[in-house]
C-alpha positions, 0 to 999 in steps of 0.5 A, a space after each residue: 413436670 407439667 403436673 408438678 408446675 400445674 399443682 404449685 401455681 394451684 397452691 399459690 393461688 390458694 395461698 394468695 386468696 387466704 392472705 387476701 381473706 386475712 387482711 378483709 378478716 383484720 380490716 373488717 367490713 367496708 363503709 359500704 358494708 357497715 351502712 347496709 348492716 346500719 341500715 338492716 339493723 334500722 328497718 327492723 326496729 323502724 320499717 318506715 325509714 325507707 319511706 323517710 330517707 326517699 322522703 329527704 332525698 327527693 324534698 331535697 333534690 326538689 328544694 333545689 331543683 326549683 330554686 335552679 328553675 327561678 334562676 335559670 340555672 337547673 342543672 346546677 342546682 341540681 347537681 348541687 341537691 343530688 350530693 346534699 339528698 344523699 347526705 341528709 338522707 344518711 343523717 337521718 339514717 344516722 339519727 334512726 339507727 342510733 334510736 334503734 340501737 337503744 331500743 335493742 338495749 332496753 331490758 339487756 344487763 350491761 346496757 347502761 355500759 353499751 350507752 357510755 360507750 357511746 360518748 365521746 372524747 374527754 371521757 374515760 369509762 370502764 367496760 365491766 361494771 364497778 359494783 353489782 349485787 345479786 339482783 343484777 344491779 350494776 354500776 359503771 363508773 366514768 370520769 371526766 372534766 365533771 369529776 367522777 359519775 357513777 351511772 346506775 342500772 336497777 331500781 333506785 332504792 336498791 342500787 343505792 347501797 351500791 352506790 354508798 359503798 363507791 362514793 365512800 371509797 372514793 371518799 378516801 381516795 379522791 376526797 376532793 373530786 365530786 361524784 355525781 350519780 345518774 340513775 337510768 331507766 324509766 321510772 321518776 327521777 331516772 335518765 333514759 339511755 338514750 339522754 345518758 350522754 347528752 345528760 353526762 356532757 351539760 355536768 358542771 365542769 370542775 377539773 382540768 384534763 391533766 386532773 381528769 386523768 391523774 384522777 383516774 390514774 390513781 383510782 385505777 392504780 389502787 383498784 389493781 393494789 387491792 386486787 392483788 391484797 385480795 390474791 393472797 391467801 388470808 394469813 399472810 403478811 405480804 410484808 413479812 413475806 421472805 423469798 425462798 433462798 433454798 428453791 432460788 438456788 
């Protein structure tokens, strides 16, 4: 019995710890943890931001600290610089990691769709490419209260093929939306990833929010109906399609 007793509170304890491991699994990282991931990611691209953020900080905190001596009053002060040091010193964090997380992205397929997922609200952008060829040039398409801005990823010259082909069918579904189209990379004339954003959000605004997603609606409500027209197999009439009463019997 003692054995027995033993045996199922062992189990028991077994199957708290997985629950307990689950619900750490679907939560995922703390905030603690994702700033010790942030803060790795930063030193390698960047081996300088200890010195900078103890820079910051300890600025801060004697910024504060002086003003509290020329007061009298030093240990308040104090204590108000103390939060604001870590809190600047976790803004600059902020502002490396984000140059260090574009600078990972040079010269991987996809990174101008890493970049859009970086915007914020008032924005609706697809996660896969809308057009690529052979040479691994891509465009990603999103739309916003600026109409609709087609991001390229590849030389120029060569993705403007690419770049027809959208505009002209957006031509036919949307003609009355503009279509602005931003080209990213280094070279004349293209935007960096990391002024992607910043260059998408100064565009002229010429739709409402309600126009922004009825746009967007219909583009994607069409995009489904030709995929489904592309399943069928050529030489069928989707029209003239009859059910099989026979096998429906």
């Amino acid at each position: 019995m003692a054995e027995s007793r033993g045996s199922t509170r062992a189990q028991t304890r077994e199957e708290k710890k997985k629950a307990r491991e689950e619900r750490r699994a679907k939560r995922g990282p703390g905030m603690f943890a994702q700033m010790k991931q942030v803060y790795a990611m930063t030193r390698e691209q960047d081996p300088n931001i200890p010195w900078i953020m103890a820079l910051v900080f300890f600025g801060t905190v004697l910024v504060f600290l002086l003003i509290g001596l020329l007061l009298n009053n030093w240990i308040t002060f104090l204590l108000i610089g103390i939060p604001l040091g870590i809190l600047f010193a976790v803004m600059v964090l902020s502002r490396r990691a984000e140059k260090a997380a574009f600078a990972q992205l040079e010269g991987q397929p996809g990174r101008s769709g890493a970049a859009l997922s970086t915007l914020r609200r008032g924005w609706i952008f697809e996660q896969q490419p809308v057009a690529a060829n052979k040479s691994q040039d891509v465009v990603f398409r999103a739309i916003g209260r600026p109409g609709i801005v087609l991001v390229t990823e590849g030389p120029t010259g060569r993705v403007n093929a690419l770049v027809q082909k959208e505009k002209l069918k957006y031509s036919k579904i949307v003609p009355t939306v503009p279509v602005t189209v931003i080209n990213t990379g280094h070279a004349e004339g293209q935007v960096e990833l990391k002024q992607l954003t910043k260059t998408m959000n100064k565009l002229p605004k010429k739709l409402t929010q309600q126009e922004m997603h009825q746009v967007a609606n219909r583009i994607d409500s069409l995009s489904k109906h030709n995929n489904m027209l592309n399943a069928i197999p050529k030489g069928i009439d989707p029209m003239r399609m009859r059910p099989d009463r026979k096998g429906m019997r």
